[in-house]
C-alpha atoms as one frame of an Amber mdcrd trajectory, in Angstrom:
protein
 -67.841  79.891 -17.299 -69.516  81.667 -19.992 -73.136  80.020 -20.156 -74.893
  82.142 -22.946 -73.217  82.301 -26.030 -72.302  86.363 -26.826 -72.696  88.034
 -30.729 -69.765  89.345 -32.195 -70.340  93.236 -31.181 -72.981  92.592 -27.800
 -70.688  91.429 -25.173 -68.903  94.709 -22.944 -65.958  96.134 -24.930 -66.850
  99.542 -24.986 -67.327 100.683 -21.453 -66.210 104.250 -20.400 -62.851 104.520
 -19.812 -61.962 105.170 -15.059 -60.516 108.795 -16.492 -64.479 109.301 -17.323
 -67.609 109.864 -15.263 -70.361 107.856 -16.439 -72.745 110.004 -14.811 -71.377
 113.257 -16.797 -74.401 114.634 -18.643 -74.341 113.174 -22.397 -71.932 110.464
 -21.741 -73.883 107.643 -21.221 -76.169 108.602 -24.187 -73.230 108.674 -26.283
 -71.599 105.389 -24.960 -74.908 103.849 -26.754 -74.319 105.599 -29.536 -71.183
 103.884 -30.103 -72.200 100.701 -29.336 -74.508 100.786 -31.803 -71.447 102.078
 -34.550 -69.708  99.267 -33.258 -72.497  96.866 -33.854 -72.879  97.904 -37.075
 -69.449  97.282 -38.230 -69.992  94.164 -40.137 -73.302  93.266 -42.172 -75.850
  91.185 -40.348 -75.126  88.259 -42.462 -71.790  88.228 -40.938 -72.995  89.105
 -37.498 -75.593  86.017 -37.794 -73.103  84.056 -38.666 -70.080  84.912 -36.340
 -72.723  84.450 -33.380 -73.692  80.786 -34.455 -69.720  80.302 -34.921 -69.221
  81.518 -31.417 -71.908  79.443 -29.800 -70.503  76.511 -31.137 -67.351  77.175
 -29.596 -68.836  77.946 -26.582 -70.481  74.800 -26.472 -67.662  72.585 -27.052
 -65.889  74.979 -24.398 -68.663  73.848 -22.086 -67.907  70.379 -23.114 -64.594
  70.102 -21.899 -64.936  72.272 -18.598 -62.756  75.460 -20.314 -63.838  78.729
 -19.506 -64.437  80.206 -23.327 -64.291  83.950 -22.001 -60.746  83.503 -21.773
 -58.797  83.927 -24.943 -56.178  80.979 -24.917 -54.811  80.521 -28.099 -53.712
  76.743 -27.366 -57.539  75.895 -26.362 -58.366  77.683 -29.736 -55.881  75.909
 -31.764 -57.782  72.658 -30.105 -61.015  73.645 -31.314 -59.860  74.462 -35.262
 -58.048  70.637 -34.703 -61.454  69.388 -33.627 -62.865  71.294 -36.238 -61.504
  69.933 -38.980 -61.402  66.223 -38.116 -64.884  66.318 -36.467 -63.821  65.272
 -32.993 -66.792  66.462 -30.769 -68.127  69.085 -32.624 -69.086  69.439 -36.723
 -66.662  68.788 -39.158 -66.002  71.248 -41.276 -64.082  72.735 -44.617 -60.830
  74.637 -44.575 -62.520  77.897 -45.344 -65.764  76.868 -42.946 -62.598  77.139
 -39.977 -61.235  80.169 -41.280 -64.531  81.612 -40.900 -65.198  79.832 -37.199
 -61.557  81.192 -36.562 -62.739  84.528 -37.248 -65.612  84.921 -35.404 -63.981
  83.984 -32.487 -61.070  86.842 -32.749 -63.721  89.102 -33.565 -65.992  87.852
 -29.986 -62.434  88.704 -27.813 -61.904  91.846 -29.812 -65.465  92.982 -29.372
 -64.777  92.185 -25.374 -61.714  93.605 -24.848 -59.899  90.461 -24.890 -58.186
  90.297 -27.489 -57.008  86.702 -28.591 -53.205  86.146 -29.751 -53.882  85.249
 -33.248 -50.023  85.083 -33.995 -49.669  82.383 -31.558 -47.643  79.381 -32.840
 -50.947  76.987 -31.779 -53.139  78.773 -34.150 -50.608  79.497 -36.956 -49.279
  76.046 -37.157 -52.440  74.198 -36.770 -54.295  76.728 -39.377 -51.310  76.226
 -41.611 -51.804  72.856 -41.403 -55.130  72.586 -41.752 -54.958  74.665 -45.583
 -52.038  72.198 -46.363 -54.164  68.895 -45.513 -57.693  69.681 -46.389 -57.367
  73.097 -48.257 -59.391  72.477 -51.380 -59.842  75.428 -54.616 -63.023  77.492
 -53.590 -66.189  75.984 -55.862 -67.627  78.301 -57.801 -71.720  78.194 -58.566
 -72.848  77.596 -62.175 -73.292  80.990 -64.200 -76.056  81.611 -65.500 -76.573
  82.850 -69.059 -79.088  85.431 -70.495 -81.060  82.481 -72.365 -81.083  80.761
 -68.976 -82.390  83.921 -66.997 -85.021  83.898 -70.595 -86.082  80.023 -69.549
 -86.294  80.208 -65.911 -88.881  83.507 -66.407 -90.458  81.813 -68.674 -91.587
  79.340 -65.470 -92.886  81.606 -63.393 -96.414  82.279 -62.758 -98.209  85.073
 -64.042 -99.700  86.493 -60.526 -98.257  88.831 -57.979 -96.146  86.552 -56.958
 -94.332  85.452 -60.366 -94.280  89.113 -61.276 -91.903  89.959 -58.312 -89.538
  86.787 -59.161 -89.301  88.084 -62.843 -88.109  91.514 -61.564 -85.758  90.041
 -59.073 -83.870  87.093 -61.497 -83.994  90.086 -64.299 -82.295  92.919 -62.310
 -80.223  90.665 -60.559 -78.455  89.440 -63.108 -78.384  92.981 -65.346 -77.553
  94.834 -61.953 -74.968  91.768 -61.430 -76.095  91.863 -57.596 -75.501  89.874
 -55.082 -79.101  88.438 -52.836 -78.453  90.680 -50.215 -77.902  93.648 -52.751
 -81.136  92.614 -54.393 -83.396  92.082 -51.377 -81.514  95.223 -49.534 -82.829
  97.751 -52.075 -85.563 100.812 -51.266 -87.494 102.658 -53.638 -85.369 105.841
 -52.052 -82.471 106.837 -50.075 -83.022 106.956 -46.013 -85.912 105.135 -46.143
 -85.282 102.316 -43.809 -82.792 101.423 -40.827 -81.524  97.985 -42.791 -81.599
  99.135 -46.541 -78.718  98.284 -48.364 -78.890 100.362 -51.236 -81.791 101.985
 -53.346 -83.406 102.714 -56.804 -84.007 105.498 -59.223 -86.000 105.240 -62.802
 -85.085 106.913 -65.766 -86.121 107.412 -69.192 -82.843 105.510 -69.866 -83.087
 102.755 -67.025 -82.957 101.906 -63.681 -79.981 103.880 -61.518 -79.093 102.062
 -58.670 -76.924 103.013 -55.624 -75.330  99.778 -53.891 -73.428  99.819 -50.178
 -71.591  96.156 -51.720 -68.209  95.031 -49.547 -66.127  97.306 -50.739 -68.167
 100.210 -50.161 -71.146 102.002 -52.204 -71.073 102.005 -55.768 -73.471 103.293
 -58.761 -75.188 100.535 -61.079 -76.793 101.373 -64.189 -79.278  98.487 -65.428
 -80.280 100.165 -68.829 -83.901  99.054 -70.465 -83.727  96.055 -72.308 -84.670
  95.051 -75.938 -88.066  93.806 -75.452 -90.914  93.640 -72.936 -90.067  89.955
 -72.057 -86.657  90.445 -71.175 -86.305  94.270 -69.893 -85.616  94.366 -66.175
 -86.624  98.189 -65.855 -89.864  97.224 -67.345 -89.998  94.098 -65.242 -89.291
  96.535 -61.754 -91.819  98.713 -62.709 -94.524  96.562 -63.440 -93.904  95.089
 -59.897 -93.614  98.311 -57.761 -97.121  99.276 -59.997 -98.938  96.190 -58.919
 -97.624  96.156 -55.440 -98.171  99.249 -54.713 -94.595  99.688 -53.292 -93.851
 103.939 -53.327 -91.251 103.766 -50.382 -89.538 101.606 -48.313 -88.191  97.947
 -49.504 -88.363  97.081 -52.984 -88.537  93.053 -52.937 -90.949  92.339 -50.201
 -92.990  89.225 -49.353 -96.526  88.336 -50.917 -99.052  86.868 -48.372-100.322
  83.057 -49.297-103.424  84.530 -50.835-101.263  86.113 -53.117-102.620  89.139
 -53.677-101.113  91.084 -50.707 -98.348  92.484 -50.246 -96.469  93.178 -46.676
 -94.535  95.580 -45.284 -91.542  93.118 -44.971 -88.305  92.847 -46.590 -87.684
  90.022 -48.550 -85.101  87.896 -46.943 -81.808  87.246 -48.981 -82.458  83.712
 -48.942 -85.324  83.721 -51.284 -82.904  84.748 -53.765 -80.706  81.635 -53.624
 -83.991  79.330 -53.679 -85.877  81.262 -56.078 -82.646  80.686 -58.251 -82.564
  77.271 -57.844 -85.788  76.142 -58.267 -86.715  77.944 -61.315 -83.143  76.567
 -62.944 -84.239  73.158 -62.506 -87.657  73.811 -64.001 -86.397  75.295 -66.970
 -83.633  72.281 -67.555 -80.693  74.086 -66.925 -77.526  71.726 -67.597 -79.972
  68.831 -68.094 -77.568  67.281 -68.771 -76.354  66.232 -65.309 -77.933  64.328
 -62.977 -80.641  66.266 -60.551 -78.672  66.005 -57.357 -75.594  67.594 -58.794
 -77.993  70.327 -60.459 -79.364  71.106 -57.443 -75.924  71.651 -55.897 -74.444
  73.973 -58.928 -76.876  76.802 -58.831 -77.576  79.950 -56.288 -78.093  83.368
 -55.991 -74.121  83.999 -57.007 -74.995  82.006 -60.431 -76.450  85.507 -61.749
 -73.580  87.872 -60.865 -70.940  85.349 -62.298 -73.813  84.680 -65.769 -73.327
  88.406 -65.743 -69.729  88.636 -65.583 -69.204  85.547 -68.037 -71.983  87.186
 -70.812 -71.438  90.866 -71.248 -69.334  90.916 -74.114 -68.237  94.609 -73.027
 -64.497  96.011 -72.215 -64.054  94.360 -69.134 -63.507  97.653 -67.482 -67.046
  98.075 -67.462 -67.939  94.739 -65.733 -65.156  95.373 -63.183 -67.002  98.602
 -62.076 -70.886  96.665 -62.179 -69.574  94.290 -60.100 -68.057  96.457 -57.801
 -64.495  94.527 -58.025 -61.226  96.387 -57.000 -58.950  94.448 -59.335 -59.655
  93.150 -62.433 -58.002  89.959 -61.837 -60.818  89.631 -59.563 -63.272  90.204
 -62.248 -61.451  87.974 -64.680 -62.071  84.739 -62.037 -65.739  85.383 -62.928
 -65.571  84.936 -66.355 -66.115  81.129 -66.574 -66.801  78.236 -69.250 -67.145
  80.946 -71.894 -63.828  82.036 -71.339 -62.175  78.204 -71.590 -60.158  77.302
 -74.491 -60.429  80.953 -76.880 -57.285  81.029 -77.072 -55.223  77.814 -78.217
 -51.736  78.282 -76.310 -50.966  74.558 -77.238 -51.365  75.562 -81.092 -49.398
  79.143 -80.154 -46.844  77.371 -78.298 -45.898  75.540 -81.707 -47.490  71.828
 -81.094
């Protein structure tokens, strides 16, 4: 029985094949090379998230004396049934056990394993699972330019506030998601995790992102005025931190006035997005426990999408989407009734 729970990528998958000599000069060497490809397959988000998935499956292996190393697809089709009616282990949403589904064909994979996903007691319990509790995916609240304006406008004025304003303002002109934002180095091949870096110009900010669907180029222009330019806004932070290489968005010591070498974690984004929407009264006109549930760091890239009056070509290609239909799903409550096809329709 499997008693520590192995990450999607760490447990052996890629050993030498017999036809191969370990000991030949350069092989080994390059056998953790490509382990470390491998690793790096997915984003560490996902990785962090697959290995939690696959502990918890482990666990409820554990629970019920079944070896989890080996890949039975009836055992599996067990768990997702667990899964979703919260029989010994969390209950969880439709997508939630897509995802837990997922990280467990990617842990067999990664071991050489491989788990029969086409087996009738995954495919019919998954199908049944969508049919029963599938609900439409909720979307976050965009967030609007005069809502970015208000939520600024509650930030302090030290070290601290200065790197917030940069990182609401250029995430929502740069229409970024947190990890894009907090993944970002003042140059290219500057750091082992960076995600993406910057360049200023006379005309703006020029920023190259590695999204999900592969790099793409973002231009975040300079804005109309001091208080709402994010170029302005990025520079005055990198100036006052003191940031020349390396990450961009980094953390600021409790005496707030130093500045580390860290990278801001991607979670900051989503809080820092929060918080400063309920300060400034953003759809005050709910109550404060459904507020707190509508907003995150996704509210700026879908503000961004649902604002720009532009040829949606353009937003398609800031957002990095590779369908417009994609892009249209992001333009929300702006977009609702423009177009009367009740009236058009003749009633």
């Amino acid at each position: 029985m499997t008693e520590d729970p192995p990450s999607p990528g760490s447990r052996p998958g890629h050993t030498l094949p017999a036809t191969l000599d370990a000991t030949t000069p350069g092989l080994t060497r390059l056998a953790e090379t490509a382990r470390g490809y491998a690793a790096a397959r997915s984003s560490a988000n996902t990785q962090k998230a697959y290995a939690s998935d696959w502990a918890q499956f482990n666990r409820w292996c554990r629970r019920k004396g079944i070896d989890a190393a080996v890949p039975d697809p009836q055992v599996v089709g067990l768990y997702l049934a667990a899964s979703a009616s919260g029989e010994g282990v969390a209950k969880a949403a439709a997508s939630s056990i897509e995802r837990r589904l997922a990280a467990i064909t990617a842990t067999y994979r990664s071991a050489g394993t491989p788990l029969p996903r086409q087996d009738r007691h995954i495919v019919d319990v998954m199908a049944g699972i969508r049919r029963t509790h599938g609900r439409p995916p909720r979307k976050k609240e965009a967030l609007y330019a005069e809502d970015i304006l208000a939520m600024v406008a509650t930030l302090p004025t030290n070290l601290r506030g200065v790197r917030d304003k940069a990182i609401l303002l250029v995430g929502f002109a740069g229409a970024l998601r947190r990890s894009e934002i907090t993944g970002l180095d003042c140059g290219p091949e500057q750091t082992a995790d960076s995600g993406g870096w910057i360049e200023i110009l006379d005309q703006g900010a020029l920023l190259t992102i590695r999204g999900k669907t592969g790099w793409r180029t973002v231009e975040i222009a300079r804005g109309s005025s001091e208080r709402s330019c994010p170029v302005q806004a990025l520079e005055t932070w990198l100036k006052l931190a003191r940031i020349a290489k390396g990450p961009v968005f980094r953390r600021v010591r409790q005496a707030n006035s130093d500045v580390g070498s860290e990278r801001l974690v991607d979670a900051h984004v989503a809080r820092l997005v929060k918080v400063t929407a309920m300060k400034a009264g953003v759809r005050s006109d709910l109550p404060e426990a459904q507020r707190k549930a509508l907003f995150s760091g996704h509210s700026l890239r879908s503000g961004f999408a649902s604002s720009a009056a532009v040829d949606e070509a353009h937003i398609q290609r800031q957002l990095g989407h590779a369908s417009a239909e994609m892009t249209r799903s992001y333009r929300q409550t702006r977009e609702r009734f423009r177009v009367n096809l009740t009236k058009a329709a003749g009633l």
